[in-house]
PQR file with spaces between the fields and no chain letter, atoms N, CA, C, O and H, PARSE charges and radii, in Angstrom:
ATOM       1  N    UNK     1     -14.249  -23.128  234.165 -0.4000 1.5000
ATOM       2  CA   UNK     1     -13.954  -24.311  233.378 -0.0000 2.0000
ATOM       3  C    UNK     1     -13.284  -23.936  232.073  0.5500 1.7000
ATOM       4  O    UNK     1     -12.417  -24.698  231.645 -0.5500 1.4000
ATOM       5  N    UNK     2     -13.590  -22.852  231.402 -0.4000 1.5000
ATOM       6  CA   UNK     2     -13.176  -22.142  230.452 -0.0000 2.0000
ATOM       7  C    UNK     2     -11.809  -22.107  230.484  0.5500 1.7000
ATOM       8  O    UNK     2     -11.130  -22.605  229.586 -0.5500 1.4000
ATOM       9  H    UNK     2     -14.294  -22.233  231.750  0.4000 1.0000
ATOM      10  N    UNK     3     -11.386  -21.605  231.365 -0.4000 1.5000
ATOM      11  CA   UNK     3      -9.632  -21.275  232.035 -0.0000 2.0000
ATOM      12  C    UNK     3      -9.014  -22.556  232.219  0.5500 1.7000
ATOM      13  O    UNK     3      -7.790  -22.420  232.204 -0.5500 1.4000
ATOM      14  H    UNK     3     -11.938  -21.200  232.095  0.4000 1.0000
ATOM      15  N    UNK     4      -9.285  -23.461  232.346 -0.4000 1.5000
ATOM      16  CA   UNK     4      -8.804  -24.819  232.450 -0.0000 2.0000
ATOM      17  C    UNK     4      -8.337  -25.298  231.167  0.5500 1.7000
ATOM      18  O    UNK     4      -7.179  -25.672  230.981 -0.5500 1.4000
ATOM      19  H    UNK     4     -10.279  -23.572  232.358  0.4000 1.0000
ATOM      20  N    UNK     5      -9.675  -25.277  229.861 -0.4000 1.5000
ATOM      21  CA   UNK     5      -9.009  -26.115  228.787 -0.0000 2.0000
ATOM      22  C    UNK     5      -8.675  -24.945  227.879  0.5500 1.7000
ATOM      23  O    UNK     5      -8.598  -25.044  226.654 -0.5500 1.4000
ATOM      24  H    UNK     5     -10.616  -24.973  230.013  0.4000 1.0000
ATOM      25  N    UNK     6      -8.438  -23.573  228.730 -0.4000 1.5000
ATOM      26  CA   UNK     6      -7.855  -22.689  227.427 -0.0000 2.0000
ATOM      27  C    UNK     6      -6.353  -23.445  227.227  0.5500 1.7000
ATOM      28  O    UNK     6      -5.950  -23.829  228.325 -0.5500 1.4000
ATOM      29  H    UNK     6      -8.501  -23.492  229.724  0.4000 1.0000
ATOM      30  N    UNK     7      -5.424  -23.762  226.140 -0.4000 1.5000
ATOM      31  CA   UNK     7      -4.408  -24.093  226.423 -0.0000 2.0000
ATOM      32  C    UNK     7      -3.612  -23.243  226.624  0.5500 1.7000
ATOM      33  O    UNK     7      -2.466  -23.595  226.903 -0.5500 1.4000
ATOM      34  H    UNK     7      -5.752  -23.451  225.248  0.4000 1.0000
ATOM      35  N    UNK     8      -3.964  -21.732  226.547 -0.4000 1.5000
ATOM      36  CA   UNK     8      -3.262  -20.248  226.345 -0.0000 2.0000
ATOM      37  C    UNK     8      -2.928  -20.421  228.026  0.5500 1.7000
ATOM      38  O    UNK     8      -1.776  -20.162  228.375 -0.5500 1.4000
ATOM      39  H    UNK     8      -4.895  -21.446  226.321  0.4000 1.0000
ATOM      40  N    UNK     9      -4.030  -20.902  229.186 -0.4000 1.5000
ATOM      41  CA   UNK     9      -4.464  -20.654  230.528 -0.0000 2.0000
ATOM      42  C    UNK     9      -3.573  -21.882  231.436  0.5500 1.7000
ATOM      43  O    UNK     9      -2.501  -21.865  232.040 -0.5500 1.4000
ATOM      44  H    UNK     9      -4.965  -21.112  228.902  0.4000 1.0000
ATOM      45  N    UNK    10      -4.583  -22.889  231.190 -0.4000 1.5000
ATOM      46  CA   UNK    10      -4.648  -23.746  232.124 -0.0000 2.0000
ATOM      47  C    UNK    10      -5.290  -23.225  233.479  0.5500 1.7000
ATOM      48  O    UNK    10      -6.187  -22.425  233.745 -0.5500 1.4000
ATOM      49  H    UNK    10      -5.454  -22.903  230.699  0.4000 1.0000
ATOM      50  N    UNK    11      -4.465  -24.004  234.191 -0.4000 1.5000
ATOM      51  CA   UNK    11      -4.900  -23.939  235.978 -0.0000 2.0000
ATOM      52  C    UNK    11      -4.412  -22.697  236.282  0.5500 1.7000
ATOM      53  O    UNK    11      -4.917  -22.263  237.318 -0.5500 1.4000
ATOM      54  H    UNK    11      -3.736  -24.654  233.974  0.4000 1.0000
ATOM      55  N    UNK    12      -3.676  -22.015  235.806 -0.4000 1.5000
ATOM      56  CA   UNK    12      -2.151  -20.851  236.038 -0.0000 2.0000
ATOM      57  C    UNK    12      -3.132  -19.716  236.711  0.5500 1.7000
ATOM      58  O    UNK    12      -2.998  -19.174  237.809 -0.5500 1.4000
ATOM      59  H    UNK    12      -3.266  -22.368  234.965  0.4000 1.0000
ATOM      60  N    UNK    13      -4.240  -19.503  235.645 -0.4000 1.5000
ATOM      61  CA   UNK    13      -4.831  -18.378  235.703 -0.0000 2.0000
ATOM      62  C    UNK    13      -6.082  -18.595  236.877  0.5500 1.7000
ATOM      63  O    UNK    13      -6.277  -17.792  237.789 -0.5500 1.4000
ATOM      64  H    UNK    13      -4.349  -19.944  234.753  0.4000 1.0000
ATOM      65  N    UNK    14      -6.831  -19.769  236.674 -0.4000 1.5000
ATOM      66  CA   UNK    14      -7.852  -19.868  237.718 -0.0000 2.0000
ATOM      67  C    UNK    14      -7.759  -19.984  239.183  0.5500 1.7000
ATOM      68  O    UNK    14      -8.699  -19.885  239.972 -0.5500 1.4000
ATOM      69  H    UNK    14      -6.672  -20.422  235.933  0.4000 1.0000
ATOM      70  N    UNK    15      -6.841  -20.147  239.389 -0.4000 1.5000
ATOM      71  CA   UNK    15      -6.852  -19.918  241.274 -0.0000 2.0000
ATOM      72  C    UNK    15      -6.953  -18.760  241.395  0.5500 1.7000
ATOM      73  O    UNK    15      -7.777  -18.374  242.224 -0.5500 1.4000
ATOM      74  H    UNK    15      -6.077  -20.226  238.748  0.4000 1.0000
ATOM      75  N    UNK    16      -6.206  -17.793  240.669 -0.4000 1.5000
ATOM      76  CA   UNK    16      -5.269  -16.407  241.388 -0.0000 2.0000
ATOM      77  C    UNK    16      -7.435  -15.910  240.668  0.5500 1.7000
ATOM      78  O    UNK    16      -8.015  -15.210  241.498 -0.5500 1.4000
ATOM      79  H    UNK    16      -5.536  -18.108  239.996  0.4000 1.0000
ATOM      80  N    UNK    17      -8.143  -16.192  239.632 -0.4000 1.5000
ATOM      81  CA   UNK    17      -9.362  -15.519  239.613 -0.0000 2.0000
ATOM      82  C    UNK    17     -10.444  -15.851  240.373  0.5500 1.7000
ATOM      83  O    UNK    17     -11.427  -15.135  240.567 -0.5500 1.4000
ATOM      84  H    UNK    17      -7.671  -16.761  238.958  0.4000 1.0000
ATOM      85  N    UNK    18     -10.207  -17.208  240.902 -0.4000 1.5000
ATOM      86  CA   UNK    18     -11.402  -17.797  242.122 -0.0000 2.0000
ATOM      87  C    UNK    18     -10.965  -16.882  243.186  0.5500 1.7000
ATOM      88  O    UNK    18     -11.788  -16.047  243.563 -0.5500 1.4000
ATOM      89  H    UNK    18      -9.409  -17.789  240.744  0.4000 1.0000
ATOM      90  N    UNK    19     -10.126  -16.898  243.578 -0.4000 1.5000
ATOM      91  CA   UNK    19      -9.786  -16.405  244.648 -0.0000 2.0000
ATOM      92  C    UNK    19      -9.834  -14.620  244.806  0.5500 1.7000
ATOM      93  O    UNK    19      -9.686  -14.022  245.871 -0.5500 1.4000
ATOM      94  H    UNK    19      -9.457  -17.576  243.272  0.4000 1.0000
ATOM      95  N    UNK    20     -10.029  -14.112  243.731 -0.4000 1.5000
ATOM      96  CA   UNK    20     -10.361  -12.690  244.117 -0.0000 2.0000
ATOM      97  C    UNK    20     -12.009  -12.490  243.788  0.5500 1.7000
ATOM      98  O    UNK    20     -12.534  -11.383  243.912 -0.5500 1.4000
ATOM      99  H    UNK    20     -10.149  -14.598  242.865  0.4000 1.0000
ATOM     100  N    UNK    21     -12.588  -13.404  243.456 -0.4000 1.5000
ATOM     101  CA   UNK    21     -13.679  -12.916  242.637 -0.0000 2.0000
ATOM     102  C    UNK    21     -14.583  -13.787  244.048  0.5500 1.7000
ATOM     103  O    UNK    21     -15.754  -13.451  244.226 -0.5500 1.4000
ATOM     104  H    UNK    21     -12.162  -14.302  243.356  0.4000 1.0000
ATOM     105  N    UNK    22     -14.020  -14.778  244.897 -0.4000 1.5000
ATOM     106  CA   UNK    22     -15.052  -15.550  246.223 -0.0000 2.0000
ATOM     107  C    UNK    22     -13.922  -14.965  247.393  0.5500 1.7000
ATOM     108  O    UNK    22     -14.230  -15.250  248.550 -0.5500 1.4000
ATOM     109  H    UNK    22     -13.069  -15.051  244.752  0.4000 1.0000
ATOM     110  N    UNK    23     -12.932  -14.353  247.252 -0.4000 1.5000
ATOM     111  CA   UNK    23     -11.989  -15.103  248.681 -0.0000 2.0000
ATOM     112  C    UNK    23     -11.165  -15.824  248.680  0.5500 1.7000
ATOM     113  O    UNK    23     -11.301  -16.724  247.850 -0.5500 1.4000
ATOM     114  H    UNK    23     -12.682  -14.122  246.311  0.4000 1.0000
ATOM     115  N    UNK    24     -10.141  -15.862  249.378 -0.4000 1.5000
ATOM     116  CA   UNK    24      -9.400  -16.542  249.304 -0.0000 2.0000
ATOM     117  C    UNK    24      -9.883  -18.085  249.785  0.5500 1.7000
ATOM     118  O    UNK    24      -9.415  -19.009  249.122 -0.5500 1.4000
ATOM     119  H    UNK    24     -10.031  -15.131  250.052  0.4000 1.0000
ATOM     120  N    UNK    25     -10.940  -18.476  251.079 -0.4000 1.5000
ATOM     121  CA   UNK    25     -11.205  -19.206  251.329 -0.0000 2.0000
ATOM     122  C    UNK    25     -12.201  -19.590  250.268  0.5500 1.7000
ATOM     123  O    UNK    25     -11.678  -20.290  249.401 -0.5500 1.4000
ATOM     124  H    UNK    25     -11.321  -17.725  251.618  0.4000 1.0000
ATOM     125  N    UNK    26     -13.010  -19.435  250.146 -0.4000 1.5000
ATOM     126  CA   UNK    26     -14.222  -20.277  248.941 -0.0000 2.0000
ATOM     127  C    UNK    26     -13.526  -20.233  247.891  0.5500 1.7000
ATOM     128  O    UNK    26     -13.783  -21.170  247.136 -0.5500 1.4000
ATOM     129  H    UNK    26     -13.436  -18.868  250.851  0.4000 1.0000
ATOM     130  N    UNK    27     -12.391  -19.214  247.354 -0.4000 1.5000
ATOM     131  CA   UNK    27     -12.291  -19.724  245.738 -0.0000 2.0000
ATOM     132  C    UNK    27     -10.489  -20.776  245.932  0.5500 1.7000
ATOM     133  O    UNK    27      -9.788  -20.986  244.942 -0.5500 1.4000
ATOM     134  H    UNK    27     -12.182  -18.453  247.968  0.4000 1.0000
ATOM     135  N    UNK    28     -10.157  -21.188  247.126 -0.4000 1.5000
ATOM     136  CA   UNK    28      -9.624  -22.161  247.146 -0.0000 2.0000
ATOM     137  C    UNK    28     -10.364  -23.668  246.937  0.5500 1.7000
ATOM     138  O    UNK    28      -9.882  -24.631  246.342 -0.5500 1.4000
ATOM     139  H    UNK    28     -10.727  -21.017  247.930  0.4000 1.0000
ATOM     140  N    UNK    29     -11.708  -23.583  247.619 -0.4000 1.5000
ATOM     141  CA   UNK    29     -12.201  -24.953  247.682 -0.0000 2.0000
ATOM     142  C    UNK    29     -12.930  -24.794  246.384  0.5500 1.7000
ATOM     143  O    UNK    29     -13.508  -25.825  246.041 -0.5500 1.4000
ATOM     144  H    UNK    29     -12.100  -22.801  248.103  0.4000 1.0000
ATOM     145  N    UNK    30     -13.077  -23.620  245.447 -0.4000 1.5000
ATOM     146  CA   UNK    30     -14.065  -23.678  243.938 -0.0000 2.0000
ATOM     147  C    UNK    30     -12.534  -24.316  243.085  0.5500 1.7000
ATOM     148  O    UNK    30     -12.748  -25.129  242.185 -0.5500 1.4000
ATOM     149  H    UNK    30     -12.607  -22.782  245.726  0.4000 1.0000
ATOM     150  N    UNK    31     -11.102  -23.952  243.372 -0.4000 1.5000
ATOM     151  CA   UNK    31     -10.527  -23.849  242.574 -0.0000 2.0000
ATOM     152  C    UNK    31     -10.068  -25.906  242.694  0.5500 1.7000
ATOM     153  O    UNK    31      -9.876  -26.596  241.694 -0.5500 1.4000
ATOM     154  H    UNK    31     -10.928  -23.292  244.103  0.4000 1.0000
ATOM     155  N    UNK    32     -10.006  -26.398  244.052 -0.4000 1.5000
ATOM     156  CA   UNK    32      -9.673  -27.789  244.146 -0.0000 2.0000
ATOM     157  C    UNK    32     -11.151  -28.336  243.510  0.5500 1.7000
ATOM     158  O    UNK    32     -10.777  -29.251  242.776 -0.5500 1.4000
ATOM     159  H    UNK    32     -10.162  -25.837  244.865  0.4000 1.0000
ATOM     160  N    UNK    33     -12.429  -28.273  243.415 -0.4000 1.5000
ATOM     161  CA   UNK    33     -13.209  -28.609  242.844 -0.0000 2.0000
ATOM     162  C    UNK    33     -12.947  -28.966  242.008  0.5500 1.7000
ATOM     163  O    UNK    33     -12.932  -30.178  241.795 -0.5500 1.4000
ATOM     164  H    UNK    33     -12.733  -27.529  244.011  0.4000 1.0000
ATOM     165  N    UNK    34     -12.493  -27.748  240.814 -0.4000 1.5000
ATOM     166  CA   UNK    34     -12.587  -27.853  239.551 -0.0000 2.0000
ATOM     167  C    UNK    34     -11.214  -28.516  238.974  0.5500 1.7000
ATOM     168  O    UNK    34     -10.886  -28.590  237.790 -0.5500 1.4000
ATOM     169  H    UNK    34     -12.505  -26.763  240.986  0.4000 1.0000
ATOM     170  N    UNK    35     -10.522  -28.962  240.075 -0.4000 1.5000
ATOM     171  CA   UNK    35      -8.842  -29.733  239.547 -0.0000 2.0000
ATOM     172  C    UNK    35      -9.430  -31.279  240.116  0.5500 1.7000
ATOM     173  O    UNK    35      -8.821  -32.269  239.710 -0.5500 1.4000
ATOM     174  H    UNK    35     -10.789  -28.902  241.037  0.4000 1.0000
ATOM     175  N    UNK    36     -10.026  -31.381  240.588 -0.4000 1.5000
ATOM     176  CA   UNK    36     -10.731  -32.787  241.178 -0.0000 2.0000
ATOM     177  C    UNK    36     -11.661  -33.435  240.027  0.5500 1.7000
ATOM     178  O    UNK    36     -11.469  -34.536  239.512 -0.5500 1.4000
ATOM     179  H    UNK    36     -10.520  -30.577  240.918  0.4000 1.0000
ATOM     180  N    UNK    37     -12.874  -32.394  239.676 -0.4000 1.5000
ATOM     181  CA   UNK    37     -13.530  -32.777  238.597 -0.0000 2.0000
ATOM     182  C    UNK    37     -12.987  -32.680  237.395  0.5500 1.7000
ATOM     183  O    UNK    37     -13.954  -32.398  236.686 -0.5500 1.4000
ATOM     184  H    UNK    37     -13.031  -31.499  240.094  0.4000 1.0000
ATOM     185  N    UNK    38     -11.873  -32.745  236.586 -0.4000 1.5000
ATOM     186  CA   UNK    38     -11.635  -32.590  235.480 -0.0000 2.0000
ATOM     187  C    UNK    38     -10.215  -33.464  235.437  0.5500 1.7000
ATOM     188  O    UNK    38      -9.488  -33.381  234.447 -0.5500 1.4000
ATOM     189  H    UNK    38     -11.088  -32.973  237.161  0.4000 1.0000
ATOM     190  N    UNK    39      -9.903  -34.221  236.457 -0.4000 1.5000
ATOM     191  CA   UNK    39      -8.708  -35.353  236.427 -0.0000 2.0000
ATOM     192  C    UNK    39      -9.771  -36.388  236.639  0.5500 1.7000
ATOM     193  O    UNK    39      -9.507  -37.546  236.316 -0.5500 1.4000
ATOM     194  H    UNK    39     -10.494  -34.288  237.261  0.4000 1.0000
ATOM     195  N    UNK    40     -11.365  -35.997  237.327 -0.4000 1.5000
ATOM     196  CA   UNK    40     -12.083  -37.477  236.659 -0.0000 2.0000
ATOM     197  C    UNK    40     -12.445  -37.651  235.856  0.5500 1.7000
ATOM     198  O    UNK    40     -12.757  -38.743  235.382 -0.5500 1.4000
ATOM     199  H    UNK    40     -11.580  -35.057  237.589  0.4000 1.0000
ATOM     200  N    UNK    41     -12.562  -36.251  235.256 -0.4000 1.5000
ATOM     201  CA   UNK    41     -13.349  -36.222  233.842 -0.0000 2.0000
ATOM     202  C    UNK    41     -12.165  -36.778  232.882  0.5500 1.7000
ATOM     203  O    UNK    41     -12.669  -37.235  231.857 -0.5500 1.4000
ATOM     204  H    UNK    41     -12.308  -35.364  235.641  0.4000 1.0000
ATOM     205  N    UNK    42     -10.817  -36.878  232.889 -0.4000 1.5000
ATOM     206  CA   UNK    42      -9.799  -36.640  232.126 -0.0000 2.0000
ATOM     207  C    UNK    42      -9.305  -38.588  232.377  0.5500 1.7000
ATOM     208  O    UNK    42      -8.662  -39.244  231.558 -0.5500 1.4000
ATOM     209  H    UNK    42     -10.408  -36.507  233.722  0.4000 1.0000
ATOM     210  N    UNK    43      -9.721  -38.983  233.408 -0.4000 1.5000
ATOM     211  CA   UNK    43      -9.641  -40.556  234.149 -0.0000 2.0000
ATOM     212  C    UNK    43     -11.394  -41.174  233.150  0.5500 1.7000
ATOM     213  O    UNK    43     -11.588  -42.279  232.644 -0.5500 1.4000
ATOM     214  H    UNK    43     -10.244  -38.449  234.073  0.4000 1.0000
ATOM     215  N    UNK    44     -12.010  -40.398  233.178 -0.4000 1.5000
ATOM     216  CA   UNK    44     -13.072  -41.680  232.426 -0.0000 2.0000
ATOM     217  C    UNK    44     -12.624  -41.707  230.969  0.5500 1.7000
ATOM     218  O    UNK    44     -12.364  -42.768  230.401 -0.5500 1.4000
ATOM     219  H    UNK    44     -11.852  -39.501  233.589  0.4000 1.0000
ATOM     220  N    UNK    45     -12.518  -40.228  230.235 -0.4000 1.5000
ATOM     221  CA   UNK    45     -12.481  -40.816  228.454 -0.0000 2.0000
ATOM     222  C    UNK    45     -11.239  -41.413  228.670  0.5500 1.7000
ATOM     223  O    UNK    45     -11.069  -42.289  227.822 -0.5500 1.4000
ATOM     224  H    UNK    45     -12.729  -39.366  230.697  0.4000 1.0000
ATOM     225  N    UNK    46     -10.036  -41.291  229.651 -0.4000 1.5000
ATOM     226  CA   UNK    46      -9.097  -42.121  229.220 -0.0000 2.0000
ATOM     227  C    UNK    46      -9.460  -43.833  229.921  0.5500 1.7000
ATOM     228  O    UNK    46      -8.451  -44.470  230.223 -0.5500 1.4000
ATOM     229  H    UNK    46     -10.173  -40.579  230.339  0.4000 1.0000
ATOM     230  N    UNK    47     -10.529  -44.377  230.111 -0.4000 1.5000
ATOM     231  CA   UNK    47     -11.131  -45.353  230.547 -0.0000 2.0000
ATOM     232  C    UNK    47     -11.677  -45.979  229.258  0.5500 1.7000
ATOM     233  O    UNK    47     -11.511  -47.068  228.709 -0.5500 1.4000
ATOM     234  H    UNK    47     -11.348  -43.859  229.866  0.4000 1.0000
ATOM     235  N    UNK    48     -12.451  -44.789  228.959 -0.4000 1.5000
ATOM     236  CA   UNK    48     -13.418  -45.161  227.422 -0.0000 2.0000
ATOM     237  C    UNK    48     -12.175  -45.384  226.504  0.5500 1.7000
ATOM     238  O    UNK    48     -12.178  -46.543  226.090 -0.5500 1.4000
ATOM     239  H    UNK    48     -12.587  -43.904  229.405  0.4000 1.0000
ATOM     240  N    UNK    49     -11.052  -44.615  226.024 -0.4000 1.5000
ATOM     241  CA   UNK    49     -10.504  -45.112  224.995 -0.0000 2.0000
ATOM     242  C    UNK    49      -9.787  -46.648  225.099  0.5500 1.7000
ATOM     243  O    UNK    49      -9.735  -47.560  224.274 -0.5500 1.4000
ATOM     244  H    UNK    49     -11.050  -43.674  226.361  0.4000 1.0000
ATOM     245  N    UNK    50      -9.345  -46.547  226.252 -0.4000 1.5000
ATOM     246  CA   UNK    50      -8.564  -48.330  226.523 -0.0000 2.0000
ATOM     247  C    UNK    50      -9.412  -48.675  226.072  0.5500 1.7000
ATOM     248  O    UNK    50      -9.116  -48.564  224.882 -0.5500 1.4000
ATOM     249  H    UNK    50      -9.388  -45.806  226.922  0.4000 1.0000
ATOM     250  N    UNK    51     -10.887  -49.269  226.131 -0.4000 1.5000
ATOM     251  CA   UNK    51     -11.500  -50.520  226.062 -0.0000 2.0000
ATOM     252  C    UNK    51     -11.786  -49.946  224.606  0.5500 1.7000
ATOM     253  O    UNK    51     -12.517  -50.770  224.055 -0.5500 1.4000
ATOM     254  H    UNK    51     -11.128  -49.359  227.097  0.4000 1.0000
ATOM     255  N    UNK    52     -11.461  -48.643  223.554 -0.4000 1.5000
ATOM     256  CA   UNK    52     -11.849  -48.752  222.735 -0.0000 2.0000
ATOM     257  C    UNK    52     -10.847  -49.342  221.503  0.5500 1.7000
ATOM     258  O    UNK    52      -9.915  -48.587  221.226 -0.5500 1.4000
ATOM     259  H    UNK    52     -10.867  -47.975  224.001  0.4000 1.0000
ATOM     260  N    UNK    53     -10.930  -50.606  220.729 -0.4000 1.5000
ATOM     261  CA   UNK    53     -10.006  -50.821  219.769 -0.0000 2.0000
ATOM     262  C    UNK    53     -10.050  -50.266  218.563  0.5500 1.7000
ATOM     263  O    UNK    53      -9.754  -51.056  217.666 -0.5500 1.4000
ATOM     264  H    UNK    53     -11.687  -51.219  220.954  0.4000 1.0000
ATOM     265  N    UNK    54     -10.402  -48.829  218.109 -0.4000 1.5000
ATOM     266  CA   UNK    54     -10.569  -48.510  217.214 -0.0000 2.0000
ATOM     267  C    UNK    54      -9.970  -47.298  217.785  0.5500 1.7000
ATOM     268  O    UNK    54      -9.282  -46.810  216.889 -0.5500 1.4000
ATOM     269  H    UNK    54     -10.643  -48.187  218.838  0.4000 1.0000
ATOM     270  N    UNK    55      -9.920  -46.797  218.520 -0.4000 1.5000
ATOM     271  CA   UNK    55      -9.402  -45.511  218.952 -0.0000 2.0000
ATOM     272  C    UNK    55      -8.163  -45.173  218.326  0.5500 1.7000
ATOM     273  O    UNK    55      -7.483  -46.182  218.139 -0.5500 1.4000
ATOM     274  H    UNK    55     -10.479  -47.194  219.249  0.4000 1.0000
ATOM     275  N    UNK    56      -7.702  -44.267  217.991 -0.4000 1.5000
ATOM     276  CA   UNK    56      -6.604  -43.756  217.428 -0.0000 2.0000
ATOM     277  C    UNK    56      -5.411  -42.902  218.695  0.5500 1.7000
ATOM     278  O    UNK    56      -4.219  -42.640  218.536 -0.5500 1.4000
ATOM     279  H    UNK    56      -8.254  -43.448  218.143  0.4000 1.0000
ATOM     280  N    UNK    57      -6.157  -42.685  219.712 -0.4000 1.5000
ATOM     281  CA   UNK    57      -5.344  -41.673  220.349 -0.0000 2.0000
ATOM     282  C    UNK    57      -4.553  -42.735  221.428  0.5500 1.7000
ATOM     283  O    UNK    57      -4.975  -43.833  221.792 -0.5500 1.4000
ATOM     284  H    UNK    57      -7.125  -42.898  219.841  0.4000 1.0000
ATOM     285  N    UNK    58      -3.214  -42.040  221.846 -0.4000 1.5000
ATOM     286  CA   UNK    58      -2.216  -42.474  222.794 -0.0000 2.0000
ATOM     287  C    UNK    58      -2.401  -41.575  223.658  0.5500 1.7000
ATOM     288  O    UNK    58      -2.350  -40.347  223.605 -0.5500 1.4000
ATOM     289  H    UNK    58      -2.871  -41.149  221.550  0.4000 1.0000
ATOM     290  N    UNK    59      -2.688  -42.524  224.709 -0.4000 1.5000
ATOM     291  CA   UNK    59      -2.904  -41.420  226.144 -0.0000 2.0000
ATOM     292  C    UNK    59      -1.692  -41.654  226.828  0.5500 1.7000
ATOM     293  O    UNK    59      -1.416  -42.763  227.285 -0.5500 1.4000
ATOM     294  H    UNK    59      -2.729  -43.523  224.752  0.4000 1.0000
ATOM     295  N    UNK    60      -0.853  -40.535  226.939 -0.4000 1.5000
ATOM     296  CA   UNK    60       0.507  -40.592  227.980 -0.0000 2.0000
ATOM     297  C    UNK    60      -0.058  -40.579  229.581  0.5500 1.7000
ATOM     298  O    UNK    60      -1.198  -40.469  230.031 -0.5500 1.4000
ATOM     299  H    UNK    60      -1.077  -39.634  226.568  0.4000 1.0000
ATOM     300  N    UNK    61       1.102  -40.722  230.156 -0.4000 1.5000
ATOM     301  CA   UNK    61       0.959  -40.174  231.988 -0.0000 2.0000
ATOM     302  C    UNK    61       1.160  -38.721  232.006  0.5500 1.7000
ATOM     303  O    UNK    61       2.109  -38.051  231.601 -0.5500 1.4000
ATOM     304  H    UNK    61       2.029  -40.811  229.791  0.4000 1.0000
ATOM     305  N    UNK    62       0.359  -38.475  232.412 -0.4000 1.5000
ATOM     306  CA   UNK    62       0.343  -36.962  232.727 -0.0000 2.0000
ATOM     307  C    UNK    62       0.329  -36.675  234.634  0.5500 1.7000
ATOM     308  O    UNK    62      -0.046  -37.541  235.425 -0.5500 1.4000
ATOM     309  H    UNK    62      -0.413  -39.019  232.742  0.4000 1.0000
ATOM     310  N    UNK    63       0.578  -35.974  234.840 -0.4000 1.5000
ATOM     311  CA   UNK    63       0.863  -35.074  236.233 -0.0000 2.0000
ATOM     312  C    UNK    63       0.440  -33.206  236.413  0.5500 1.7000
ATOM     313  O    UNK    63       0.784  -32.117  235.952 -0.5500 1.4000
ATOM     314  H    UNK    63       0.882  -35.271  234.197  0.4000 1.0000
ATOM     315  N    UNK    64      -0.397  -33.726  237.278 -0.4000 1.5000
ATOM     316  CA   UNK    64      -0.991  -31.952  237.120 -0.0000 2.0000
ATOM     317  C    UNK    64      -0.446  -31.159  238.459  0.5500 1.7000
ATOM     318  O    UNK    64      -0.846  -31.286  239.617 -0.5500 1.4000
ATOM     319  H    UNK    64      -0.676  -34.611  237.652  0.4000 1.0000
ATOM     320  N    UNK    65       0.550  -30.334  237.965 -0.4000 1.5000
ATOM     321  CA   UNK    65       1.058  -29.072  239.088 -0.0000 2.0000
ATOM     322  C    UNK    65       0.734  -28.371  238.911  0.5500 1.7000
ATOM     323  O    UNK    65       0.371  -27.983  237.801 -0.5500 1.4000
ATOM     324  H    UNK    65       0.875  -30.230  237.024  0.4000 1.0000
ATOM     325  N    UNK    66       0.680  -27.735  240.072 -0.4000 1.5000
ATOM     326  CA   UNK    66       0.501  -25.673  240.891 -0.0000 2.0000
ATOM     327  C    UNK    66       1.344  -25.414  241.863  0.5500 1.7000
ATOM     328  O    UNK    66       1.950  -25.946  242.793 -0.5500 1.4000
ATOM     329  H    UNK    66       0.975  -28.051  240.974  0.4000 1.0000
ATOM     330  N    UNK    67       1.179  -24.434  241.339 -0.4000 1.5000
ATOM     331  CA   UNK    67       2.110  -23.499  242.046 -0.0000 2.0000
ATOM     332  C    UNK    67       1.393  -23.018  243.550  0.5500 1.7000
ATOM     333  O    UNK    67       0.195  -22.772  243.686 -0.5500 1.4000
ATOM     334  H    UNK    67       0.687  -24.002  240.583  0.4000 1.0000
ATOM     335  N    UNK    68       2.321  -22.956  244.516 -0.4000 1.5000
ATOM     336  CA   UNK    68       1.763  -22.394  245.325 -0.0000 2.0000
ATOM     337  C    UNK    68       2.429  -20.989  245.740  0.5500 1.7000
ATOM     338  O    UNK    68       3.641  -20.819  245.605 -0.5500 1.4000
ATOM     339  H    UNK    68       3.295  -23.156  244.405  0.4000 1.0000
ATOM     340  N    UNK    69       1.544  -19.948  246.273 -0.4000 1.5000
ATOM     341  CA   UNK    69       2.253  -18.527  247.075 -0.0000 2.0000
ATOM     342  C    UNK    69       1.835  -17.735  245.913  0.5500 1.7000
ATOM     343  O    UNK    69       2.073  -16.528  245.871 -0.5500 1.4000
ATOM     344  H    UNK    69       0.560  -20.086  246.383  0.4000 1.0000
């Protein structure tokens, strides 16, 4: 999870380390886990700020890629 909100990291770095540290098979399904849970996690506060009128922040559209190979 660490490797995710490093902004130095992102996603870049955590597949290629799930995947040597479980396998290629388990640290594929640890690595879609953790891109699944953190676009919901990233889908609720941007839930909480709409309904908030005091909020200050602008949430853009964002799109999350990887690379594959």
């Amino acid at each position: 999870m660490a490797s995710a909100l490093d902004p130095r990291e992102k996603f870049e770095y955590m597949e290629d380390a799930l995947r040597t540290i479980y396998g290629d098979e388990k640290g594929k399904h640890l690595f879609d886990s953790v891109k699944i849970f953190m676009s919901e996690l990233f889908e609720e506060y941007k839930k909480k700020l709409q309904h908030d009128p005091n909020s200050s922040l602008i949430i853009q559209p964002t799109s999350v890629s990887t690379s594959e190979g």
